[in-house]
N, C-alpha and C positions, 0 to 999 in steps of 0.2 A: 504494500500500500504506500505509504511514505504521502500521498495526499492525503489519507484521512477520509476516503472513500468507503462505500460499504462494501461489502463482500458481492454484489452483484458484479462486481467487475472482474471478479475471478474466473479464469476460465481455461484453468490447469487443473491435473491431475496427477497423482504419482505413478511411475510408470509399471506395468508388471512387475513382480522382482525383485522392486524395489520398495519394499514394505515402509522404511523408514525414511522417506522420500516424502515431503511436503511441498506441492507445488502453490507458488501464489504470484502474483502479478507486484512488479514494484516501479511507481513512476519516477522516471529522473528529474522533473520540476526544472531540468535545464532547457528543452527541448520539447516537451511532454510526450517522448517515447517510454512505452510501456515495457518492460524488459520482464520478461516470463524467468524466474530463477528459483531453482529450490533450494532453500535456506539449508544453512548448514547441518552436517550428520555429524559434528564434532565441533563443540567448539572450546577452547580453552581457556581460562580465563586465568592468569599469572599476576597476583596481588602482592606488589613487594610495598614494605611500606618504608622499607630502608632507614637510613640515620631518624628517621620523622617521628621516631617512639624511642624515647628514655626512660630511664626510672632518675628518681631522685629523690633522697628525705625520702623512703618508702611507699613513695605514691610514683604512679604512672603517667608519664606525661606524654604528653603527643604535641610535634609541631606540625599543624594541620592538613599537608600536602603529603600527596601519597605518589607512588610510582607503579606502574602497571603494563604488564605484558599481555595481549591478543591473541591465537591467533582461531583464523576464521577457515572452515572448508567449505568452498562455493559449488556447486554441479549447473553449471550453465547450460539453461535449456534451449536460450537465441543467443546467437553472439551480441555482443556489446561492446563499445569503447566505454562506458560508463559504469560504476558500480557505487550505488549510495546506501549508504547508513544513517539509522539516526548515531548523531552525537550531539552532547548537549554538556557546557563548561567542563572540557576536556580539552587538554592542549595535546594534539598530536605531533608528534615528534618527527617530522615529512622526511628527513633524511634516513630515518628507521624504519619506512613505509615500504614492502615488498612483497609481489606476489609471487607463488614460485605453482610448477605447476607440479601435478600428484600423476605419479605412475599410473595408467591404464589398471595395472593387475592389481591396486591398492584394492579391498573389500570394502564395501558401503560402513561395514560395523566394525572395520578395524579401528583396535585404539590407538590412540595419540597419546604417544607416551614421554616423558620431557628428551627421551632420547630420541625419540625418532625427529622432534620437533628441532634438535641441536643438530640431526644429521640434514633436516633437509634446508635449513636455513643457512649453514654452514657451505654443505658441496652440494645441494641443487640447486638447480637453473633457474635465475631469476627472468623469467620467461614474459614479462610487461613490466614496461618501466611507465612511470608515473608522467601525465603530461605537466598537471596542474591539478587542483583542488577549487571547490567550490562551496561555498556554503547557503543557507536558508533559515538564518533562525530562527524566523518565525516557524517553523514546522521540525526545527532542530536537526535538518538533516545535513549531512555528509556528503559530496557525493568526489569522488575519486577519475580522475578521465585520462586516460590510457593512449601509450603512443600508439599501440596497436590491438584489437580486438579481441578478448575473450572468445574462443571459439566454441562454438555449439558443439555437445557433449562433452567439451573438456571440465576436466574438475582442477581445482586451483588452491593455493593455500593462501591468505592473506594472513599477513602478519603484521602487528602495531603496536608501537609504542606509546605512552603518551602520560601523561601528569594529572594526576584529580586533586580535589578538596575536601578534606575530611569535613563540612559544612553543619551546623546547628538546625539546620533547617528542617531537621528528620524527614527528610525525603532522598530516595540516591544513596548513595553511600556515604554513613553521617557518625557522629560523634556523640554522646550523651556521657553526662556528668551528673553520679551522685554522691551521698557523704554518707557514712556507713557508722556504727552505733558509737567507733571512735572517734567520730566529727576529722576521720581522714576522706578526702575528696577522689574521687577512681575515676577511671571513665571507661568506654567501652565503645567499640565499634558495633555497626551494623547495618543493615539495607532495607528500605522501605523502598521497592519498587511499581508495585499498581499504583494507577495504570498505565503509566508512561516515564516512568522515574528511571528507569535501566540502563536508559542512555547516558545517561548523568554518571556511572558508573564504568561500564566499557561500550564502547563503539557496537552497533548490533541493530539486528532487523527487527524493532520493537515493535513487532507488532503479536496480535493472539495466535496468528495462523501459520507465524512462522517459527515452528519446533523445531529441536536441536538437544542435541544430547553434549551434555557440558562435564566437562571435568577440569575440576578450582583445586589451583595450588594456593596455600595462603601463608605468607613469613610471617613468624610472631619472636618476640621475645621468650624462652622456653619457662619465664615466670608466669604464662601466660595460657589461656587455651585458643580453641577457634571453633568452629562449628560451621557446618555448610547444610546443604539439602542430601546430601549422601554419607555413608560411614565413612571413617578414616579408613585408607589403605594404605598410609605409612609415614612415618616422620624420620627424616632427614636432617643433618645436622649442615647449617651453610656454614662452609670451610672459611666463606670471607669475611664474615660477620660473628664474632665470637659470641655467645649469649644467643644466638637466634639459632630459629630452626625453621624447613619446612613442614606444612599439614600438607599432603598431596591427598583428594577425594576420592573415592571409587568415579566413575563415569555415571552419570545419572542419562534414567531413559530418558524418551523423549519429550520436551517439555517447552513451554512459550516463555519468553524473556522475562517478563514481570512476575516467575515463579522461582525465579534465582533467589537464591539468598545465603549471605554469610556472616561471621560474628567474630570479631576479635575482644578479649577478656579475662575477667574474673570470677562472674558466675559461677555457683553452687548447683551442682543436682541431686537430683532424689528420682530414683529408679522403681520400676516394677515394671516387669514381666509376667504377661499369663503365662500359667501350664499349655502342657500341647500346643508348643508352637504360634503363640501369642508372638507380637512384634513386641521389641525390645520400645518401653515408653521413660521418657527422663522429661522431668521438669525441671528450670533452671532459674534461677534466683539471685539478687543480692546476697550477699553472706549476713549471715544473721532473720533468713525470710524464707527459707527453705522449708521448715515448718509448716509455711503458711498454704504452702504446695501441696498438703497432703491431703484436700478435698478432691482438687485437677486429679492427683496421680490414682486417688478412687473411683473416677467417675470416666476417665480419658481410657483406658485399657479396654473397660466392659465395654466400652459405646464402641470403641477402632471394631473390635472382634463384631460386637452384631450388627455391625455397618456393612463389614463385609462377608457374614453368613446370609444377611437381608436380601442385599442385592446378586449375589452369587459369584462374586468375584475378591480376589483376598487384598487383603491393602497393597498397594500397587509397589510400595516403597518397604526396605528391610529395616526399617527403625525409623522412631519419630521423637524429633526433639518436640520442645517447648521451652518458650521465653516468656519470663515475665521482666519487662523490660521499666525501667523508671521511669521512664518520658517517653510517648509514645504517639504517633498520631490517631491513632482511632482506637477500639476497641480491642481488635484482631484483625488480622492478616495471615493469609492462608499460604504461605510459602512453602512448598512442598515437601515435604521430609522437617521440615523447622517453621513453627507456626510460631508468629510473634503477639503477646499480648500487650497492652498493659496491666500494669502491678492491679488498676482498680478492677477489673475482670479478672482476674485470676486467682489474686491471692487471696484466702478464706481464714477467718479467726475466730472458729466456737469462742461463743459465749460473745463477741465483740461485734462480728458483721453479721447482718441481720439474716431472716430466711429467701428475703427474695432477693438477695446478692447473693445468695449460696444456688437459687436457680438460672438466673442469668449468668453468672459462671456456669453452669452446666448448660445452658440451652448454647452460650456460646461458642465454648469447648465442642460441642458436639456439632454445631453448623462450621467450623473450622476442616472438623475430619473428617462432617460430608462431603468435604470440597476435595478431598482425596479422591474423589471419585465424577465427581459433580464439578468441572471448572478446572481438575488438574490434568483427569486422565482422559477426560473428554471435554474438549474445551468448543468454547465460541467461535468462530472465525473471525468475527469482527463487534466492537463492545456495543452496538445497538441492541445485540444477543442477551447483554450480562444477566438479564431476568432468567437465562435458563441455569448460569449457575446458580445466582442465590436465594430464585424461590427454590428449586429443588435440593439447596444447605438447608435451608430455612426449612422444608418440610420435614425431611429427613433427620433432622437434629430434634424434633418435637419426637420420633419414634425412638430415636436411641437413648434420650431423657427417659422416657417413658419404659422404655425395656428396665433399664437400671434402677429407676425411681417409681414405681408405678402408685406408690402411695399420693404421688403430687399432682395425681389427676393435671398433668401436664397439656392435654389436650382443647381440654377446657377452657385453662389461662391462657391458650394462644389461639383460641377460635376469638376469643374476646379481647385481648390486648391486639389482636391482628386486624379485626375488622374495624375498630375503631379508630385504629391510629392508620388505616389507611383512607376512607370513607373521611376523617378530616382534612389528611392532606390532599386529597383528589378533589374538594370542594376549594381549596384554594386558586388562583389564579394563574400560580407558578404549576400547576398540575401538568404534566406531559405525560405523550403513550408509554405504552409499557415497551413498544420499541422507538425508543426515539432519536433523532437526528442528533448526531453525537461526530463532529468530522475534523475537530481541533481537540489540543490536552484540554485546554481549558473547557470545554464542552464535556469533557470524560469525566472528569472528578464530580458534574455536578448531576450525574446519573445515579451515584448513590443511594439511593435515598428509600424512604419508607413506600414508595411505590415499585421499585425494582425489590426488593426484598419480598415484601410482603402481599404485592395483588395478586 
């Protein structure tokens, strides 16, 4: 897309064979040629945060700019001299910009592993060289223009350098500060990407329908942890950087840009696993609030498990984090494999927070993990759709409440909390359809609301 078009203008396909193959249309806004490509079947995402995190006086400090490696696998459907991305407050590093092309006999599901990325960046053929660059800010895109053309069926590596901002903004790739029971101040990394924030992090084809299977390396200081959307598959020690290490992730399947998510930190967890085969569940906390976790980690196992005996399919992902995050911008966010809260939705204190914060922690909890399957594993192609992820969270979290809680006559409270608070807002003037015209960010953020949830 890259206009902000709806999905009627799609008119690709994945080809036999190629199972993991997402075909969609993206405009170059230079020209207005429509260039048919299928987003990448690997992408990497290399988050160094380099000298920009010290400790000092026992606290964690961060100077706010971060450093970050790309790279990108293209399968070109039409040739093109052109190839655009969203990017958004990312300074790309144009002398480190290089395409290289990928052997014929490479596999659609081979991995990308830091070595193969060192050998082909190294001694393979830098097969297009860059004309010039162009930008759009208003639609945040990228676009790349080539002395000679991408040719149809070839596949290409794109690779990129470039500088981010660790920003307050809690959007993107951002920074939060809190103070902890010794009035010592911490911070923590993390990413708020719906619906359009991604770009703001690495360079990428932000949209819902363009899936990609991503595997995140992320350096931290070894005082430190990190978390992503996939298990650890291994920590590294970097030989240049004393004190630091890499987290390299498993490869996560196939999944749309605004379900990435990572964390650098200090957070606390608290574990439970069902028998037989139950996914591995961890909530995670300030130190000192962990505690507070053990309603989530009661109610979050039983609901994963009959979400996915309900609908007949097993949770899609081999372990699931949870954040409870200090400063946050919404309620939750369904980030796959790592769903972020705020502390006021999550954390529970018998005897302190009341009973109907102990159920909106669970109806919310449970519309998160619906999206496991609802929004992550089958998703929208474009966000006019978003009413079919979140009334069908929204449904579906009233039944997995209700499996686990059945005394809270759950059903009830949300026949009646639901039809009232939407029957208000749909008498208002700001009222719009339930698929509405949504073709800029700023039009996407303001679809949220008590009519895409709840009509």
């Amino acid at each position: 897309m890259c206009s902000g078009k709806t999905p009627s203008r799609l008119n690709g396909s994945a080809k036999a064979g190629d199972r993991y193959i997402v075909t969609a249309l993206v405009a170059s806004h230079i020209d207005d040629q429509l260039i048919p490509l299928s987003r990448v079947l690997q992408s990497v995402l290399n988050v160094s945060t380099g000298r920009d995190w010290y400790c000092s006086s026992r606290r964690w400090r961060m100077r706010y700019s971060t450093l970050h490696e790309v790279w990108i696998d293209l399968n070109v459907i039409k040739a093109t001299e052109h190839l655009t991305l969203h990017c958004k407050d990312l300074d790309i590093f144009e002398n480190s910009t290089t395409l290289f092309s990928l052997p014929p006999s490479m596999n659609a599901s081979e991995d990308i592993s830091m070595m193969s990325i060192a050998s082909m960046s190294s001694g393979g053929e830098v097969t297009r060289s860059l004309k010039n660059r162009t930008t759009e800010r208003r639609l945040d895109l990228l676009t790349l223009h080539l002395e000679n053309p991408l040719q149809e069926g070839g596949r290409y590596r794109l690779h990129l350098k470039y500088k981010g901002q660790l920003s307050k903004a809690l959007s993107g790739f951002y920074r939060v500060a809190y103070t902890d029971k010794a009035n010592i101040t911490s911070w923590l990394a993390t990413t708020t990407f719906e619906p359009t924030e991604a770009r703001r992090a690495f360079p990428c084809f932000d949209e819902p329908i363009f899936k990609a299977r991503f595997q995140i390396n992320l350096a931290r200081p070894d005082s430190l942890s990190t978390l992503s959307n996939m298990p650890l598959r291994s920590t590294t020690v970097d030989a240049k950087k004393p004190g630091w290490v890499w987290d390299h992730y498993e490869e996560s399947p196939l999944m749309s840009t605004y379900l990435v998510s990572f964390y650098v930190g200090n957070l606390q967890s608290v574990e439970r696993t069902l028998a037989e085969g139950g996914t591995p569940f961890k909530v995670w906390a300030r130190p000192g609030a962990t505690e507070q976790t053990r309603f989530a980690l009661s109610m979050g196992p039983e609901m994963l498990r009959f979400l996915g005996d309900y609908i007949g399919v097993d949770n899609p992902l081999p372990k699931q984090d949870v954040l409870a995050l200090p400063n946050f911008i919404s309620d939750a966010l369904e980030n796959w494999g790592l769903i972020s809260f705020g502390e006021k939705y999550l954390l529970y204190q018998p005897g302190v927070s009341s009973s109907s914060s102990q159920q909106k922690i669970a109806t919310i909890l449970g519309h998160e993990l619906a999206h496991n399957w609802f929004g992550n594993l089958v998703t929208m192609r474009w966000w006019d759709d978003i009413w079919l992820n979140e009334g069908f969270a929204t449904y579906f979290s009233t039944l997995a409440v209700n499996h686990v809680r059945p005394e809270w006559d759950i059903h009830s409270l949300y026949a009646v909390n639901s039809f009232l608070k939407v029957f208000s807002v749909d008498a208002l003037h700001t009222s719009h359809p339930l698929i509405p015209s949504a073709d800029t960010p700023s039009d996407l953020h303001q679809i949220f609301d008590a009519i895409t949830y709840f009509k």
